[in-house]
N, C-alpha and C positions, 0 to 999 in steps of 0.2 A: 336894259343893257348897262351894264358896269363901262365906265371910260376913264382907260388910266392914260397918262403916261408918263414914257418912257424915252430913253436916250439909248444913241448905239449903244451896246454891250452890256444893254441891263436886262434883263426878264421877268417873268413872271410865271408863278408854278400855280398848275391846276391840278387838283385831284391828290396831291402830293408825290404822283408818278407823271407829270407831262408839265415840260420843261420849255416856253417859247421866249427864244430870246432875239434882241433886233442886231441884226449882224452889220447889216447897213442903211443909210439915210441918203437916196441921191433926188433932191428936187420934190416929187410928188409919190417918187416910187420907196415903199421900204422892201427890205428883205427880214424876211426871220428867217428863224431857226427852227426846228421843233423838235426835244428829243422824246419820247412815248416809247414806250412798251410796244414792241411787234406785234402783239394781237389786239389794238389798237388802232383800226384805221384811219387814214390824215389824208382828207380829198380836198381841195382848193373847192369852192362852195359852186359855180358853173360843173363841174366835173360830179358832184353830188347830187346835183338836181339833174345832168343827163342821167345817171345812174337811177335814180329815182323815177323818171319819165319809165327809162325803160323796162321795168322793174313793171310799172303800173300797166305801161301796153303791153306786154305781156300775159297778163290777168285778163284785158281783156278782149285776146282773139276768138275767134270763133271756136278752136280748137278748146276752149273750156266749156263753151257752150255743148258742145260733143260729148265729152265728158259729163258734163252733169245730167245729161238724156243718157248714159250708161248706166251711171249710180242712182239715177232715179232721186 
């Protein structure tokens, strides 16, 4: 893991198309910014790993098991 840092109103460019910058400093809390390319998705890391969860239950209902006794 790379550890920079940073002051409000400074950034940091990734990929040379996504742009995060710290908009504000209050206490223990920061805010960015992020600006990225629209086919680029930006999920807060709890929000990615439900997405992820359900993605994987998914795959494994019974309703696949059905399917694979069709296709043999």
């Amino acid at each position: 893991m790379l550890a920079l840092s940073r002051k409000k109103n400074e950034a940091i460019v990734l990929n040379n198309n996504i742009e995060i910058t710290i908009l504000e400093i209050k206490g223990e809390q920061v805010k960015l910014g992020i600006s990225a390319p629209k086919d680029i998705p930006v999920y807060r890391k709890e929000v990615y790993v439900q997405i992820q969860e359900a993605n994987k239950a998914s795959i494994n209902t019974d309703g696949m098991d059905a399917l694979k006794d069709l296709l043999g």
